[in-house]
C-alpha positions in Angstrom: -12.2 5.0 6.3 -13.0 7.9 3.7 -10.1 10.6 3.2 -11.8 13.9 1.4 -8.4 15.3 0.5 -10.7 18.7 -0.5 -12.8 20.7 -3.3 -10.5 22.1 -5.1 -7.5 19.4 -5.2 -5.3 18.5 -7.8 -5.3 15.1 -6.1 -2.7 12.9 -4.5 0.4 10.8 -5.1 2.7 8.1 -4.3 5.4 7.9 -6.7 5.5 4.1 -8.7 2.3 3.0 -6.5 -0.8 5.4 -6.7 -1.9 8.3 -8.3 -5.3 10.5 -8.4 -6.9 13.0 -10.3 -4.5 15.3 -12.3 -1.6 15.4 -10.2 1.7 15.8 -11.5 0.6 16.9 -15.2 2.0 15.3 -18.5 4.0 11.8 -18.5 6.8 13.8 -19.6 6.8 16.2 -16.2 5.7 13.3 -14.1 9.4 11.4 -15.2 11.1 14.9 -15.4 9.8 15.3 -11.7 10.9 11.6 -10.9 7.4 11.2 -9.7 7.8 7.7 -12.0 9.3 6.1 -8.9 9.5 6.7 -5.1 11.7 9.2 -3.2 12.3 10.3 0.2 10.1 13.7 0.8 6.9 14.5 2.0 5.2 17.2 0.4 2.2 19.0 1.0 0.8 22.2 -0.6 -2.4 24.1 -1.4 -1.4 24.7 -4.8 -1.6 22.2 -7.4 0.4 24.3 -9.6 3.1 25.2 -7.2 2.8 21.3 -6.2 4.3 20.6 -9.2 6.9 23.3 -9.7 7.8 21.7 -5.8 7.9 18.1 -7.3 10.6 19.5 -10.0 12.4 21.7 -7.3 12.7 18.6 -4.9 13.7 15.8 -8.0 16.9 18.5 -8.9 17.9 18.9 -4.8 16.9 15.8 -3.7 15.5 12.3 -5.0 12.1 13.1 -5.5 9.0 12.4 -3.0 7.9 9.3 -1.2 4.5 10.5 -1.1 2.2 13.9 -2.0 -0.8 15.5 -1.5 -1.9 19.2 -2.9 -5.3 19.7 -0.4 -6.7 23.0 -2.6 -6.6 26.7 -1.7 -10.4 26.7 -0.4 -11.2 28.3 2.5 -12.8 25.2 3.9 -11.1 22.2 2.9 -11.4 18.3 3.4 -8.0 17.6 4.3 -5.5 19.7 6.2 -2.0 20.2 6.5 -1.8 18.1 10.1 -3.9 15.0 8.5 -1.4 14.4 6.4 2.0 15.7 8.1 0.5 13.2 11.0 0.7 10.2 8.4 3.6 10.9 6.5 5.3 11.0 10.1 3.8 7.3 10.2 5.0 6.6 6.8 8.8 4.5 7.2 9.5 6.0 3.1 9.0 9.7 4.2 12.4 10.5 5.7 11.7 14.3 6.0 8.5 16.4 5.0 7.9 19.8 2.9 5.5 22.2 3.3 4.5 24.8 1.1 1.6 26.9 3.2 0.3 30.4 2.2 -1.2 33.8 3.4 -4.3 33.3 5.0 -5.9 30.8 7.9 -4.1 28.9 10.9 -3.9 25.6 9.9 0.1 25.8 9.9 0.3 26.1 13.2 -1.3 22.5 14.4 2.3 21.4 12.3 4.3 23.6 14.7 2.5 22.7 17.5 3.5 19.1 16.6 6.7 19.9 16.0 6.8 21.6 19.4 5.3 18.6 21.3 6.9 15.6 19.5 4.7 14.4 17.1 6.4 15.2 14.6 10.1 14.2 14.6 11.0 14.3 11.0 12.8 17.0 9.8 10.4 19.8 8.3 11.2 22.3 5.3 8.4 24.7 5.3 7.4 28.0 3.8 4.5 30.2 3.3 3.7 31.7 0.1 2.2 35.9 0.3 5.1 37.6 2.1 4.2 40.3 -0.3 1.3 41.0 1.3 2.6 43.4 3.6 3.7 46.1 0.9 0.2 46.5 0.5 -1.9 48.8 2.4 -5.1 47.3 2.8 -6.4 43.3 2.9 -4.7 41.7 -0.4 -7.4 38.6 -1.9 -5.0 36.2 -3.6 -5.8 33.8 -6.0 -7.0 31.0 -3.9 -10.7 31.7 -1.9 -8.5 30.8 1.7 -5.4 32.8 0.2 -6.8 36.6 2.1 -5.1 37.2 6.1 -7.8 38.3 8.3 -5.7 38.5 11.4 -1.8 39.2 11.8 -1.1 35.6 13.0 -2.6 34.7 9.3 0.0 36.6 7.2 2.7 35.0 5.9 5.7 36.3 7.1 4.2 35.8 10.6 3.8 32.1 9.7 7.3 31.8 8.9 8.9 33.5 11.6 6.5 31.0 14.1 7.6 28.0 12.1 11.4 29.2 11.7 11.5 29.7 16.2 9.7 26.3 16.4 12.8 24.5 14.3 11.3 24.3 11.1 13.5 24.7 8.5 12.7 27.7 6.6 14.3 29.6 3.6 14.6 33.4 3.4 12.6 33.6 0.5 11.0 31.0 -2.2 14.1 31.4 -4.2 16.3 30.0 -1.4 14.1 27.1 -0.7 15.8 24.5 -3.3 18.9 25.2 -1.1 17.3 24.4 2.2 15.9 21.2 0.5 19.6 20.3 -0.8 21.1 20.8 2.6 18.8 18.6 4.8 18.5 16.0 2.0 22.1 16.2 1.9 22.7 15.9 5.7 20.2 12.8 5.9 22.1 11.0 3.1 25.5 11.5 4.3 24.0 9.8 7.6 22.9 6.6 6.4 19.0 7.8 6.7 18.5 8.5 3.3 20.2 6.0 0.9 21.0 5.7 -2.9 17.8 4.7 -5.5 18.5 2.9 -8.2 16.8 4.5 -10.9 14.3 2.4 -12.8 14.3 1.6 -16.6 11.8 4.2 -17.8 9.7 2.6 -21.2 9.2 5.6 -23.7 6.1 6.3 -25.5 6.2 7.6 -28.7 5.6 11.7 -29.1 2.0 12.5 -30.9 0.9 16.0 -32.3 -2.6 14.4 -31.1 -4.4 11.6 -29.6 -3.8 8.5 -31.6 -6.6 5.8 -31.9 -3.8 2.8 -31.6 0.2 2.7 -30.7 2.1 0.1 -32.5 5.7 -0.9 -31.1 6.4 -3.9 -33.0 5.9 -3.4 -36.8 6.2 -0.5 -39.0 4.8 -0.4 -42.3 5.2 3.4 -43.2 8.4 3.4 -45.3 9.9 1.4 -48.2 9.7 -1.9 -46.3 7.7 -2.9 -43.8 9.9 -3.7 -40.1 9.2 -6.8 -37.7 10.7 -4.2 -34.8 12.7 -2.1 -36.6 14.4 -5.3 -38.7 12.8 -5.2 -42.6 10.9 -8.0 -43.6 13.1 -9.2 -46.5 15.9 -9.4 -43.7 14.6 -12.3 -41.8 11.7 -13.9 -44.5 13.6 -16.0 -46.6 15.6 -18.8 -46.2 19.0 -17.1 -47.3 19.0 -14.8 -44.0 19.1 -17.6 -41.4 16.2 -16.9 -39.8 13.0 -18.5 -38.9 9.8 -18.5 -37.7 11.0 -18.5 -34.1 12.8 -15.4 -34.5 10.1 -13.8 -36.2 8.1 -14.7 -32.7 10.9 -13.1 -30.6 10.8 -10.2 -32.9 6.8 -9.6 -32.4 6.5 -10.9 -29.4 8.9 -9.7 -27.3 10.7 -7.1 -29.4 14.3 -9.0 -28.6 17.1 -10.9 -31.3 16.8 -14.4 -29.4 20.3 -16.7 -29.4 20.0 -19.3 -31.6 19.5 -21.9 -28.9 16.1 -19.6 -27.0 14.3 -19.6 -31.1 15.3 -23.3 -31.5 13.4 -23.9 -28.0 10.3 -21.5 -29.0 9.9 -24.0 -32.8 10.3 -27.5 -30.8 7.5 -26.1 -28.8 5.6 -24.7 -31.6 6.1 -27.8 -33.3 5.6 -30.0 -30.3 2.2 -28.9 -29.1 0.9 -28.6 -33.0 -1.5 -31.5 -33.1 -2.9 -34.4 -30.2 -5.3 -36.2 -32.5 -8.9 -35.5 -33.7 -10.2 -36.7 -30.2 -9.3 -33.4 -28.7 -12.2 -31.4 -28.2 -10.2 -28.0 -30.1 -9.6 -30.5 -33.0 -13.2 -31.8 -33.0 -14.8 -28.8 -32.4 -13.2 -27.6 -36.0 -14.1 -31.0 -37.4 -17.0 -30.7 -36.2 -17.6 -27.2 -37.7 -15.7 -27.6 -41.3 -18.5 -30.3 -41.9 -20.9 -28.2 -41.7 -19.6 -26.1 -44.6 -18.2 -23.3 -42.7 -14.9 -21.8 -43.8 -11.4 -22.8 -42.7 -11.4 -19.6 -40.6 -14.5 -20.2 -39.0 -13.7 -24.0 -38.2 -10.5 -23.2 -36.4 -12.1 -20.5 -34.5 -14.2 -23.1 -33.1 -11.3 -25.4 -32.0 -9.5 -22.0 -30.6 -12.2 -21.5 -28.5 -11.9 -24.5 -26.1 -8.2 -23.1 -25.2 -8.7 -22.9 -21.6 -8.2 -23.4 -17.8 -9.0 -27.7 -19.4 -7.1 -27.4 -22.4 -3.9 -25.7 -23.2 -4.2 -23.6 -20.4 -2.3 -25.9 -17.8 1.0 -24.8 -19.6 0.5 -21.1 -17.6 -0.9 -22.8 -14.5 2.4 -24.8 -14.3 4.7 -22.1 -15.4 2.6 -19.7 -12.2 2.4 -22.2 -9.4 6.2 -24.4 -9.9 7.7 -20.4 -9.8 5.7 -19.3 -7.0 6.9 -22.6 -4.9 10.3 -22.1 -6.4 10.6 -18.4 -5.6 9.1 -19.0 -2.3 11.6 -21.9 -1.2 8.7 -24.1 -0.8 9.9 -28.0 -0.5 8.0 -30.8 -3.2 5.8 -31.4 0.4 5.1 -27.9 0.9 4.5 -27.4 -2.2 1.8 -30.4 -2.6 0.6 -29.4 0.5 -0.1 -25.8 -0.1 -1.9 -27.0 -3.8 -4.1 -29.2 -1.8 -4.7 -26.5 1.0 -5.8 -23.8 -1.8 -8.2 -26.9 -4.0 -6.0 -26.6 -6.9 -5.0 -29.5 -9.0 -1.2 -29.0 -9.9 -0.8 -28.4 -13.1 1.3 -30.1 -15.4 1.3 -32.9 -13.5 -0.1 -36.3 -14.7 -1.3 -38.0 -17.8 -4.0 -40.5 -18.5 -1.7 -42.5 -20.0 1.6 -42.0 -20.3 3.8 -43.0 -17.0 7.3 -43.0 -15.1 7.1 -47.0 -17.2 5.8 -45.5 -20.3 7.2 -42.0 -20.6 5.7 -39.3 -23.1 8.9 -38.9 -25.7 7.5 -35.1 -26.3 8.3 -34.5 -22.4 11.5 -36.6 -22.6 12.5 -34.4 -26.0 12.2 -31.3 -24.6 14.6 -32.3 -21.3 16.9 -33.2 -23.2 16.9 -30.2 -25.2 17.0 -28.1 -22.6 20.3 -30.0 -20.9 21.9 -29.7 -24.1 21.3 -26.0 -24.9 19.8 -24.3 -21.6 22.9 -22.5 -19.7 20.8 -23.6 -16.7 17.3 -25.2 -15.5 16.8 -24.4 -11.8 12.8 -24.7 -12.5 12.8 -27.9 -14.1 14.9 -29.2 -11.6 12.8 -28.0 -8.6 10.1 -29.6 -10.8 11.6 -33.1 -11.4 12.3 -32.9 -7.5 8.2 -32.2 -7.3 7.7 -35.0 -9.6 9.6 -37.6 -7.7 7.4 -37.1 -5.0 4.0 -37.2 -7.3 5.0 -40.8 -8.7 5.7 -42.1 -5.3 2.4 -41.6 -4.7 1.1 -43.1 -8.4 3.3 -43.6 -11.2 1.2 -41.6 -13.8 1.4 -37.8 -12.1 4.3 -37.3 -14.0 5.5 -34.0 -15.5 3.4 -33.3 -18.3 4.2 -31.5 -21.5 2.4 -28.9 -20.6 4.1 -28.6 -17.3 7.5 -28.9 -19.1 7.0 -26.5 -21.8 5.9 -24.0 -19.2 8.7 -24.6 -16.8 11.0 -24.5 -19.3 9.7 -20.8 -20.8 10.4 -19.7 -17.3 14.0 -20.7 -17.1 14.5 -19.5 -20.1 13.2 -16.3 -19.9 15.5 -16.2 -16.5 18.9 -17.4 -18.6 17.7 -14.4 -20.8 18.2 -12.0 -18.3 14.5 -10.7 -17.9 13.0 -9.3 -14.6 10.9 -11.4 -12.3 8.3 -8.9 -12.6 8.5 -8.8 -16.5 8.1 -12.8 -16.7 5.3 -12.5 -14.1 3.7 -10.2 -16.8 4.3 -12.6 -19.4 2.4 -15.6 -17.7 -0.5 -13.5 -16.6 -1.0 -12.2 -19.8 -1.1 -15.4 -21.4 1.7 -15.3 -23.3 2.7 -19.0 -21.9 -0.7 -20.0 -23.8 -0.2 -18.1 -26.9 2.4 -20.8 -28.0 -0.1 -23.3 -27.7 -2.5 -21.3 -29.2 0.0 -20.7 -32.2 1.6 -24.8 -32.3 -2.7 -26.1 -32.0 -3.4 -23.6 -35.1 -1.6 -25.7 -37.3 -3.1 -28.9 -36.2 -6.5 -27.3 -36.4 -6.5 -26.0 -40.0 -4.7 -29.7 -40.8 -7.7 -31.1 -39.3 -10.3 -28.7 -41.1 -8.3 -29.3 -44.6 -8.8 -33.2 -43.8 -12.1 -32.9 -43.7 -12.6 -30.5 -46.9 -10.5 -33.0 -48.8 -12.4 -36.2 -47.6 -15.7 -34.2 -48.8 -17.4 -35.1 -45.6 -21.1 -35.1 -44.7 -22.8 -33.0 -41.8 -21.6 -34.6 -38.7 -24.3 -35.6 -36.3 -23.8 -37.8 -33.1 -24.5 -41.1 -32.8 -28.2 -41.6 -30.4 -25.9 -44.9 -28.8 -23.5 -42.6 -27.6 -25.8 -40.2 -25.9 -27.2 -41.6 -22.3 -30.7 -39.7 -22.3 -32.4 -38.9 -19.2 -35.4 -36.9 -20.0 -38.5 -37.0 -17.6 -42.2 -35.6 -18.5 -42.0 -31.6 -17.4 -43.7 -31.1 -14.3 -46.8 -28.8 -14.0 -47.2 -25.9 -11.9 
């Protein structure tokens, strides 16, 4: 179903999952307020404002909010306090709830009536806003349209004493609340229910005066010398400085200072995937394309745009599928048999030509490189286990060198210490294919220079080669 959380909302949120509308304000206040990640409160308020003064309150007593909703200070609302006290009470990551009512309707009491009758267990930290109220002598309208008491059971302090005799914790003023948060959080913690969070790494975003049209993070060319993140040029350019062009890749790519042995890798790849032949439809494509007396740049964009799902693209669909079976425990049957199950060819696996009799040296190159240098290679060995069941069936469903190159990133990525989830980013963003992209460039422009230098006429295909099947168009 459809929840109208109300008119006047600020929205709703649940910390490191889900966030609508305005909630929370800036990115600074939102990490300030440890909204960035989940906690173990409840809250619900009317005021988006005092929402997020509560959020700030609740990250300095406590650890923050598992989830949060600010419903809006109409008189008429969509949501109210019991909808989502009732589902927070469901909610295993709530381990006690806050409420922050105010002067003015009866929806508090359905929460004390709950309290009262069991339906809601949780501890409660509540308090109505508007004590204030009763120095004045006539009907005070507050800010919000629902914030006026028509009755004496709608003021404030009669709110609070009802919710106070019902067992609801509640302060003796605002000012006292953080305290009351502090002492039940405390209590839950020291009792097992509540236990420590391990704060997440938090990515900064650089400060702006005003909205930028870009954000760059990996090159700076403001001061004397340009930066590959943060290193200048001249310190990693020439061949005096040690470096090469796989560091320069680490630097741009992934914003790290690769060991020696992880930039090695990234260059035999490079180097490894740079050319297959003219045959290949990326290098005839440019061929095809330089003949006609378009530019180099326009010829290889040609051949780079057959990188796909059937060409190139099998070294992320190996790299995504042998970590999946691998993360998962899967055996080299289960494995196989969930491929089969989901009509997915495996890829990196098999070769038109090349077999466990005729092995492809590029595949048989980059093993051994990797058992040289690699501190370890737990996906390439779940692989080769995957592999020895493959051949047994026929010899040529090898490991291919897609299928290698893209096991191998993972396993090194792992040995480099990255997160699972940061190396599940890098293969669905494509960065597994960008190598190839980058190695097939040089083979492409190679090809498209051949063809410049041979002075080559305007390609067109041979009739003989063509099997033509054209029947006399039907009239209607």
């Amino acid at each position: 179903g459809v929840t109208v959380i109300g008119p006047a909302t600020v929205g709703a949120i649940a910390p490191g999952a889900f966030k609508i509308a305005n909630i929370g304000g800036t990115i600074e206040n939102i990490i300030k307020s440890k909204l960035h990640r989940a906690g173990s409160a409840g809250l619900v308020t009317r005021s988006g404002g005092l929402f997020n003064e509560l959020c700030n309150i609740i990250a300095l007593n406590a650890d923050g909010i598992a989830e949060g909703v600010a419903i809006g200070g109409d008189r008429f609302v969509g949501s109210v306090f019991i909808d989502n006290m009732l589902r927070m009470e469901s909610n295993p990551d709530v381990k006690y709830m806050i409420l922050l009512g105010e002067v003015g309707g009866t929806e508090e009491y359905k929460v004390i009536e709950a309290v009262k009758s069991g339906k809601i267990t949780k501890p409660v930290i509540a308090w109505c806003i508007g004590t204030i109220a009763k120095h004045f002598s006539s009907g005070v309208q507050f800010g919000h349209a629902g914030a006026s008491a028509n009755a004496e059971r709608e003021t404030a302090a009669a709110k609070n004493e009802a919710m106070r005799e019902a067992g609801i914790h509640v302060p003796e003023s605002f000012n006292d609340l953080p305290r009351v948060i502090n002492e039940v959080y405390t209590k839950l913690y020291n009792e097992g229910v509540i236990l420590e969070i391990e704060e997440p790494e938090i990515r900064t975003i650089p400060k702006v005066r005003r909205p930028k049209n870009f954000i760059c993070t990996i090159s700076d060319d403001r001061g004397e010398e340009a930066t590959y993140a943060g290193y200048p040029i001249s310190s990693v350019a020439t061949p005096d400085t040690g470096k090469t062009i796989g560091d320069v890749v680490s630097l741009l790519w992934f914003k790290k200072v690769y060991p020696r042995w992880a930039v090695d890798f990234i260059e035999t790849v490079i180097k490894t995937v740079a050319d297959h032949g003219p045959a290949v439809s990326g290098a005839h494509n440019a061929k095809v394309t330089a003949r006609a007396g378009k530019s180099v740049v326009e010829s290889l964009v040609t051949g780079l745009l057959t990188i796909g799902p059937r060409f190139g693209g099998a070294i992320d669909g190996a790299a995504k599928y042998f970590k999946y079976a691998h993360d998962n425990d899967m055996t080299p049957a289960e494995f196989l048999a969930y491929m089969k199950k989901e009509g997915i060819p495996i890829p990196g696996i098999g070769h038109r030509i090349k077999s466990l009799r005729n092995p492809d040296l590029r595949v048989e190159g980059l093993k051994k490189f990797a058992a040289e240098h690699f501190p370890e290679t737990p996906l390439l060995d779940y692989a080769l286990t995957v592999e020895q069941l493959t051949t047994s069936k026929k010899d040529n469903l090898i490991l291919n060198v897609d299928g290698t190159i893209g096991i191998l990133m993972v396993d090194m990525w792992r040995s480099l210490g990255y997160h699972e989830e940061e190396i599940d980013e890098f293969i669905e963003s494509g960065t597994l294919n960008a190598f190839f992209i980058l190695g097939r460039t040089i083979g492409f422009i190679g090809h498209v220079l051949d063809e410049k230098r041979l002075a080559m006429p305007m390609y067109r295909h041979p009739w003989d080669d063509i099997l033509y099947d054209v029947h006399k168009a039907e009239e209607l």
